[in-house]
C-alpha positions in Angstrom: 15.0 -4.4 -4.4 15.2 -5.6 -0.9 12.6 -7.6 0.9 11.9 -6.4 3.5 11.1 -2.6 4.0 12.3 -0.5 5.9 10.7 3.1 6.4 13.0 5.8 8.1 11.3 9.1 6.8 9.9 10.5 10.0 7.0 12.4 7.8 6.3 8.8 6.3 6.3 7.5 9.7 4.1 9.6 10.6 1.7 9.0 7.9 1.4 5.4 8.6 0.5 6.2 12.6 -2.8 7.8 11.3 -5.7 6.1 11.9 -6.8 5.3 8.1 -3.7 4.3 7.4 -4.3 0.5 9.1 -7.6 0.8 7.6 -7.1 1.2 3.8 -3.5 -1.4 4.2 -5.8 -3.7 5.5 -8.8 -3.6 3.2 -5.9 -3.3 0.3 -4.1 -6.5 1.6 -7.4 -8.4 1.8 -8.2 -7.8 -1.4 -5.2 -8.0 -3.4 -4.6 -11.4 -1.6 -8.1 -12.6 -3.6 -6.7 -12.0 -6.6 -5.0 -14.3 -8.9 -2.1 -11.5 -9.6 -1.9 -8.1 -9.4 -0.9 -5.5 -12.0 -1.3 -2.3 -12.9 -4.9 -2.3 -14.1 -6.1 -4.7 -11.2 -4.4 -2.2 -8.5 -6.3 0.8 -9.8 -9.5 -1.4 -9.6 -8.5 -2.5 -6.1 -8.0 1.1 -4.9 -11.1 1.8 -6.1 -13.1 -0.1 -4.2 -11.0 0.2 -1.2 -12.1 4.3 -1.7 -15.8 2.7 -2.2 -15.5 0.1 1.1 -13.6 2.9 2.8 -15.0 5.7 2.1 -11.4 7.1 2.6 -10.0 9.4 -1.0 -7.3 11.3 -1.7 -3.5 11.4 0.2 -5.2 9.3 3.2 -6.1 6.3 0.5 -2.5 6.8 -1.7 0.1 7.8 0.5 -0.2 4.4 3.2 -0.3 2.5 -0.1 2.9 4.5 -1.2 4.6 4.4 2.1 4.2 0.4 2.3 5.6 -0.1 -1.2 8.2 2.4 -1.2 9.2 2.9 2.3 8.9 7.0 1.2 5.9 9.4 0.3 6.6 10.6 -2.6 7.9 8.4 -5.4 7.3 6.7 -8.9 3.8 6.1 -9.7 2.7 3.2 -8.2 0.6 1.0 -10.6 4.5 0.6 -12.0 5.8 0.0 -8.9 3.1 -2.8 -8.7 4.1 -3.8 -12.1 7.8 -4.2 -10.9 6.8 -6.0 -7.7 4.2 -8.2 -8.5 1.6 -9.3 -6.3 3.6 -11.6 -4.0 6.5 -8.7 -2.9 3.3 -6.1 -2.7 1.4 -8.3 -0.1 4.4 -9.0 1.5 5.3 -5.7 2.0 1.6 -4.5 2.9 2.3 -7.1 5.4 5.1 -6.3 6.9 4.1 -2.9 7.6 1.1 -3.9 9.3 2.7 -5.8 11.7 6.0 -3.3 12.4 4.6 0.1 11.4 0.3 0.9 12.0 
């Protein structure tokens, strides 16, 4: 795996231009950051209460998550795709796509 993401589906694209997209990667990034690692239990507990904080559900709380990890928006599941990145290469790609993509 690469590190730094690059996101060239149009249709994932234009999932990230939405408006909750910026604000569920940004209450994800700020929260994953406080913890001391992040792993497949500790991502579904941080989705959660981005969906809580939010208020956002569904496709528009999963799929900018998905689309920041995977580049795509459809995929493997991602609490293993959070187990094979670990917290460090998750952030960073929340990150990057923060600055390039939303």
């Amino acid at each position: 795996f690469s590190d730094t993401l690059q996101i060239r589906e149009a249709e994932a694209l234009a999932f990230l231009k939405e408006p909750s997209a910026k604000t569920v990667l940004a209450a994800f990034l700020s929260k994953a950051e406080a913890l001391p690692a992040l792993d497949m239990d500790s991502f579904k507990a941080v989705m959660k209460e981005v969906q809580q904080e939010t208020g956002i559900k569904g496709q528009e709380l999963w799929k900018p998550v998905r689309v920041a990890l995977t580049g795509m928006i459809s995929g493997p599941e991602l609490p293993a795709v959070i187990g094979i990145f670990g917290k460090e290469k998750v952030c960073s790609f929340v990150k990057q796509v923060l600055n390039k993509y939303v």
